[in-house]
C-alpha positions as semicolon CSV with decimal commas, in nm:
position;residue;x (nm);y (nm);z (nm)
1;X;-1,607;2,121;-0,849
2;X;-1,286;2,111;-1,094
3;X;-1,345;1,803;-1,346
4;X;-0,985;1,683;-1,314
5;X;-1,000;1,479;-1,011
6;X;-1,397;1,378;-1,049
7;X;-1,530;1,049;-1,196
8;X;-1,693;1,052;-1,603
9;X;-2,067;0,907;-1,504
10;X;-1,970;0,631;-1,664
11;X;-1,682;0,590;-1,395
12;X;-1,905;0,610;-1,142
13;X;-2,193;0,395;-1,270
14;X;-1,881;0,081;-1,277
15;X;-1,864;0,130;-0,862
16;X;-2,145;0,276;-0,671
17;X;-2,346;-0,013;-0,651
18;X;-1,991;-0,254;-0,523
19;X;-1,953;0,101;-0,206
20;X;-2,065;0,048;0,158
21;X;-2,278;0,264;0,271
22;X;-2,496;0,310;-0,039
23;X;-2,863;0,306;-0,050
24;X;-3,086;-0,009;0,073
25;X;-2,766;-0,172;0,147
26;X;-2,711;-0,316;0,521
27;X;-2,583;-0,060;0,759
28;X;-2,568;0,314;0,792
29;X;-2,622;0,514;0,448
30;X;-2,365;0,737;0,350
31;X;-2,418;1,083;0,307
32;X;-2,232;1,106;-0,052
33;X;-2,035;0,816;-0,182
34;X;-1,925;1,006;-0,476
35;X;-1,776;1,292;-0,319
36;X;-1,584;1,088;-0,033
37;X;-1,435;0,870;-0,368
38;X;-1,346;1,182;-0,520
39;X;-1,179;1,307;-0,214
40;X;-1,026;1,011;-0,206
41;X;-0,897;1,032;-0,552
42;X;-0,794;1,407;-0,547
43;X;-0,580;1,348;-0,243
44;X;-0,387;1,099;-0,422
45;X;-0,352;1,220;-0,750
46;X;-0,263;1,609;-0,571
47;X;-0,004;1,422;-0,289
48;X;-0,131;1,615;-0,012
49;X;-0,231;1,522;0,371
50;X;-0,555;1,484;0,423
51;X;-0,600;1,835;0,619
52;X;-0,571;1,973;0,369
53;X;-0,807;1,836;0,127
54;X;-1,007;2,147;-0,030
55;X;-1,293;2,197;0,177
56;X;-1,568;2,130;-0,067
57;X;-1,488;1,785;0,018
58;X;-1,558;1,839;0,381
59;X;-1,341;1,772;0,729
60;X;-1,051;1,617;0,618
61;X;-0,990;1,389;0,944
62;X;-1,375;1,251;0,879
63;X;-1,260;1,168;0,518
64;X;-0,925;1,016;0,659
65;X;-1,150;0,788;0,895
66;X;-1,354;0,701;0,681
67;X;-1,089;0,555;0,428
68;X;-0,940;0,374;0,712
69;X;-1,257;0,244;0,808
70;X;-1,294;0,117;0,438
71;X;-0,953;-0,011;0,463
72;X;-0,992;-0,246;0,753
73;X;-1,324;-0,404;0,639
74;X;-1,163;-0,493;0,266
75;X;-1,398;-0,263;0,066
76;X;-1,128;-0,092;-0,128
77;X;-0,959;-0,390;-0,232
78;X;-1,318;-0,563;-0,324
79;X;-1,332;-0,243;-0,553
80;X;-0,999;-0,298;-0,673
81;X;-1,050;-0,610;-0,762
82;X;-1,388;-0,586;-0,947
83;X;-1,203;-0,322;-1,172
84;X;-0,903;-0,519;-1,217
85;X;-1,140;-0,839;-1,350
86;X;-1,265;-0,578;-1,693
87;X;-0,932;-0,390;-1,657
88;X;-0,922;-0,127;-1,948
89;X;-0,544;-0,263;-2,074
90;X;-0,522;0,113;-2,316
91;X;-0,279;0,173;-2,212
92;X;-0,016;0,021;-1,921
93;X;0,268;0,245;-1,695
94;X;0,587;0,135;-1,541
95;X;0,699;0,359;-1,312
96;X;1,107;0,343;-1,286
97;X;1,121;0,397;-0,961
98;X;1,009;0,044;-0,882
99;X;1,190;-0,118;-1,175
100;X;1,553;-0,239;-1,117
101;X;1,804;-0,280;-1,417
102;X;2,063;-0,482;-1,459
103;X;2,399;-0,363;-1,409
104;X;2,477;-0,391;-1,818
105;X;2,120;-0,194;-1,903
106;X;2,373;0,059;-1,754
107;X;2,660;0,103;-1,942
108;X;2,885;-0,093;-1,729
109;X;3,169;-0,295;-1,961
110;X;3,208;-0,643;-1,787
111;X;3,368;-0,959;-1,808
112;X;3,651;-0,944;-2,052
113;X;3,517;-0,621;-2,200
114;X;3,686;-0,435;-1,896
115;X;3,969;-0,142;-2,026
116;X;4,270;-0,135;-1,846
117;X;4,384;0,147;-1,630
């Protein structure tokens, strides 16, 4: 499998043990966290629809359900949150297409700064 999209071991020794479905914990064991996080993560990162995920990841629809499923019963945002508590601050992104400027970040002349026509 293509490094670019998989977790560093060290990645992965941060989460597995917070992941439904892992070994000795209560309920159904999962046949490969790891690979259904990386699935996860390549779909993302690549902005494609889960069909058509790469197969080495398996069906697509049973890795869509299965995101959902972890979804509904909070264990993505339990994840999310353990992470954010040691965040790594290295580095931080804005992405502009969430940021608004004001209307003089812009160039605009206002107030009495206005030319005349």
């Amino acid at each position: 499998m293509g490094k670019r999209y998989a977790l560093r071991e060290d990645q992965w020794d941060r989460i597995k043990e917070l992941l439904p479905g892992r070994e000795g914990h209560v309920g159904g064991t999962s046949k490969d966290n790891r690979l259904f996080v990386e699935a996860v993560i390549y779909r993302y990162r690549a902005g494609i629809p889960w069909r058509d995920l790469p197969q080495r990841f398996g069906n697509g629809k049973t890795i869509h359900r299965r995101h959902r499923r972890w979804s509904k019963n909070g264990a993505w945002e339990r994840l999310f949150k353990h992470l954010a508590e040691d965040a790594d601050n290295e580095y931080a992104m804005i992405d502009g297409t969430i940021v608004r400027a004001h209307q003089h970040a812009a160039g605009a002349l206002g107030g009495d700064k206005k030319k005349s026509v």
